[in-house]
C-alpha positions as CSV (number, residue, x, y, z in Angstrom):
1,X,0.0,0.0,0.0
2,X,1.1,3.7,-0.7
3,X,0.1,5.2,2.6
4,X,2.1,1.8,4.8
5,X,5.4,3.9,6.2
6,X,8.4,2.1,6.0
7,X,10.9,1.9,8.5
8,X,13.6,-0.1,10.0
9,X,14.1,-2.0,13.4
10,X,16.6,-3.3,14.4
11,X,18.2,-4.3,10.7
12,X,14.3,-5.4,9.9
13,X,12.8,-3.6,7.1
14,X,9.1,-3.2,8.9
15,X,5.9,-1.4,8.1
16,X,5.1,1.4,11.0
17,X,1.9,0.3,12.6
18,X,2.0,2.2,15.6
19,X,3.9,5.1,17.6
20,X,3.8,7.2,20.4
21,X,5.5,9.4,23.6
22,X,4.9,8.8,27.1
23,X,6.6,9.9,29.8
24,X,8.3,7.7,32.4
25,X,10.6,8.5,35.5
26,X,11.1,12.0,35.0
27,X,12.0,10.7,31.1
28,X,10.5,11.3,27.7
29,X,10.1,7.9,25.9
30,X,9.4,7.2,22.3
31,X,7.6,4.0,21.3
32,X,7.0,2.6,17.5
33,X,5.9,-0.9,16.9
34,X,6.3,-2.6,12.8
35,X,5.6,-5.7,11.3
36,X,8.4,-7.0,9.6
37,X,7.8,-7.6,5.6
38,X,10.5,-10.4,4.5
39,X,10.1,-12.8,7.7
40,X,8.4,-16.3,6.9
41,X,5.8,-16.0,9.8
42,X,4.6,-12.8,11.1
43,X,7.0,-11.1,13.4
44,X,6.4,-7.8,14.6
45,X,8.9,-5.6,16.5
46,X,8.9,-3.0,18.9
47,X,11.2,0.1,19.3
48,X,11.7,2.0,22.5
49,X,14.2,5.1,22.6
50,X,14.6,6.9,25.6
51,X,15.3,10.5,24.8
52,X,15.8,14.2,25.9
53,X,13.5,17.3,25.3
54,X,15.3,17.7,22.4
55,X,14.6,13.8,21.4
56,X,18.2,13.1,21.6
57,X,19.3,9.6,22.5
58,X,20.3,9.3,25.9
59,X,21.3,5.2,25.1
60,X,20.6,2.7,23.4
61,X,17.3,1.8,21.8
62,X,15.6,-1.2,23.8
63,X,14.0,-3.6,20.7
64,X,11.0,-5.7,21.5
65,X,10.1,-9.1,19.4
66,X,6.3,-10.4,19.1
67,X,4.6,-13.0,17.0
68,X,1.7,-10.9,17.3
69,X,0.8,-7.0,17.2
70,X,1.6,-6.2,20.7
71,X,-1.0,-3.3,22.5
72,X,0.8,-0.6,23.2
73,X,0.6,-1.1,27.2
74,X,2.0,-4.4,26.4
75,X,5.3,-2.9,25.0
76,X,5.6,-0.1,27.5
77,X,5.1,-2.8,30.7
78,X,7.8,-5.0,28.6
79,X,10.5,-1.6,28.2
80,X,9.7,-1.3,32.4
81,X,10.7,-4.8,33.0
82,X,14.0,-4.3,31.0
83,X,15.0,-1.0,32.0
84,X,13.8,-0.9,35.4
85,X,16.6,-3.2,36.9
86,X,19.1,-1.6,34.8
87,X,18.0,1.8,36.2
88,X,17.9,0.3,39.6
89,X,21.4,-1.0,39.3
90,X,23.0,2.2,38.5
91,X,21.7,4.4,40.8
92,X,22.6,2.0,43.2
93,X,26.4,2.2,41.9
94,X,28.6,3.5,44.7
């Protein structure tokens, strides 16, 4: 289709089915969820970036794999999970 957005994730090329800002720990987050177009079976892949008020990077983007289209709550409680501990961990760094 004309109007499907392509866009890459993680080396996937993907079609952009979702995206969105939230806010989480004093922290702007970006979210963006594609359905990859050369896999064998549907896989669909989530993109968080956690960024600055000038959506500048401030690390790595955390990538999220599904064999279905995740909801977006889904994807955020799955970016919690992995950056929480990490977040935890370093604050906790003497």
């Amino acid at each position: 289709m004309k109007n499907e957005k392509q866009i890459k994730i993680d080396g996937y090329k993907c079609i952009k089915l979702d995206e969105w800002k939230t806010e989480w720990k004093a922290e702007k987050v970006k979210y963006v969820i594609g359905k990859a177009e050369d896999e064998e079976f549907p896989s669909f892949y989530a993109k968080v970036q956690r960024v600055n008020d000038n959506d500048d990077l401030i690390d790595d983007d955390y990538i999220f794999e599904y064999d279905h289209k995740p909801e977006r709550s889904a994807v955020e409680d799955d970016f919690i999970d992995e950056w929480g501990p990490v977040s935890y961990t370093h604050l906790r760094a003497p």
